[in-house]
C-alpha positions as CSV (number, residue, x, y, z in Angstrom):
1,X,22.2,8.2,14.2
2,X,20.8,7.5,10.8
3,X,17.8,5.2,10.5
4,X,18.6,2.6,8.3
5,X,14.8,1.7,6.9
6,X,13.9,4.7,4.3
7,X,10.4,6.1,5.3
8,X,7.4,5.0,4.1
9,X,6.2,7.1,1.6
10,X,2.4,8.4,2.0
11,X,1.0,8.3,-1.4
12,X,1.6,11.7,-3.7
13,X,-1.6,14.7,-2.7
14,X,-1.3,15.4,-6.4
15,X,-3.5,14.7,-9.6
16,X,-1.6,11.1,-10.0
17,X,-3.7,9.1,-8.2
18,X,-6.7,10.6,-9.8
19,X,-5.0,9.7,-13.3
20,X,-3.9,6.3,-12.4
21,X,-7.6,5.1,-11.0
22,X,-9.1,7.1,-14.3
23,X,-6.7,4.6,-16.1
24,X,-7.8,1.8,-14.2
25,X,-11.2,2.6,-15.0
26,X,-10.3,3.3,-18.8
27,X,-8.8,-1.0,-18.8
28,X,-12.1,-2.0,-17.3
29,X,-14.6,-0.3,-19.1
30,X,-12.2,-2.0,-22.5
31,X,-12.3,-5.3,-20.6
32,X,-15.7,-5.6,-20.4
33,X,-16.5,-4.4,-24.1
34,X,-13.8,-7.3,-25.5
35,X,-15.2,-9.9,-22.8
36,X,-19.3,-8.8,-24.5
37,X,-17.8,-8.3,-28.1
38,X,-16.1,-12.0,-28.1
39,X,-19.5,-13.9,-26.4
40,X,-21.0,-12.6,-29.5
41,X,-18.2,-13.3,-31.8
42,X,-16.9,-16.6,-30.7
43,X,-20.4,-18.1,-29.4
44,X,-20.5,-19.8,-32.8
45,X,-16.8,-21.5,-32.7
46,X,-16.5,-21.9,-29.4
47,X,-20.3,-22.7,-28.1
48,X,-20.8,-22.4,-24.3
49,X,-17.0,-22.3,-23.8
50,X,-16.9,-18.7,-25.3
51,X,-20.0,-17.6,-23.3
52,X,-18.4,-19.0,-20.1
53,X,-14.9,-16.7,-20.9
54,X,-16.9,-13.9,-21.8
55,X,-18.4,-14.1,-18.3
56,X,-14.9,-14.6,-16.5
57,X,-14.3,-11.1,-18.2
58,X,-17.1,-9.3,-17.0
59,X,-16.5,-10.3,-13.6
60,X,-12.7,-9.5,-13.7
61,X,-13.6,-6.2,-15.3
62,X,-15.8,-5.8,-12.9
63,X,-13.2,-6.9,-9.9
64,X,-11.0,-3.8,-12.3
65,X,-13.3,-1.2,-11.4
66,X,-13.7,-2.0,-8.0
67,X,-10.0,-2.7,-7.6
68,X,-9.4,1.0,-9.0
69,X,-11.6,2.6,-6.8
70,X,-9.9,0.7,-3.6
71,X,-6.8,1.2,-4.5
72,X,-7.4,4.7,-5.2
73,X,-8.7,5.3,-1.7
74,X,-6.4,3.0,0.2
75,X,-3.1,3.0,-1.6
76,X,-3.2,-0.5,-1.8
77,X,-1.2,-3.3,-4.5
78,X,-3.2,-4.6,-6.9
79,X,-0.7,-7.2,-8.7
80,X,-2.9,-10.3,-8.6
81,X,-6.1,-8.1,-9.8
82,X,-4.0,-7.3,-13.0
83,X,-2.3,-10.6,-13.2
84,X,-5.9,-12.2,-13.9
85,X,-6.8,-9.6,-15.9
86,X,-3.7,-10.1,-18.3
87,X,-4.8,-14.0,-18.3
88,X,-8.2,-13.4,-18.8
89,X,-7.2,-10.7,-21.8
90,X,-5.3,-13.4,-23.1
91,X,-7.5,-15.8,-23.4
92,X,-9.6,-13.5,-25.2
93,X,-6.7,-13.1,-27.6
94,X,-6.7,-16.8,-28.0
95,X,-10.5,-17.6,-28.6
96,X,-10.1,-14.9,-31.8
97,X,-7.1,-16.1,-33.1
98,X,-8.8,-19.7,-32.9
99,X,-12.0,-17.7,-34.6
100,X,-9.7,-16.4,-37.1
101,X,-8.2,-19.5,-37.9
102,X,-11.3,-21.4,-38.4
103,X,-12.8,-18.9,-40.3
């Protein structure tokens, strides 16, 4: 008798989780430089409001880096980690099109 639920796979002994978490790691570490690089940017369109997103993204790239290493080592989702990340990255996108704009 076949079982009718496939295995549950393991997680791969090879060099692609060490890539993926390097990755990971690669998106944080650009995270944080676009969250520092748009408080100093967008501080004077934006005032407070641009110093208070630029915060959100350090902490979120911060959450990145931790996420990457937990994942890594547990083989675990991360889908709402990377789903605030995107928001947050878009938001970034925003505030410099609004700088760009007003410029």
């Amino acid at each position: 008798m076949t079982d009718a639920w496939p295995t549950r796979h393991e997680g791969d002994a090879g060099l692609q989780p060490h890539r993926t978490q390097l990755a990971w790691r690669r998106t944080s570490l650009a995270l944080l430089g676009a969250s520092i690089a748009s408080v100093k940017v967008l501080e004077p369109v934006l005032g407070p409001g641009a110093i208070a997103l630029g915060m959100v993204g350090i902490v979120l790239a911060g959450a990145l880096a931790w996420g990457s290493y937990r994942r890594a080592s547990q083989q675990i989702a991360g889908a709402r980690l990377v789903t605030a990340c995107a928001v947050v990255t878009a938001l970034l996108g925003l505030g410099a099109l609004v700088f760009a704009i007003g410029r």
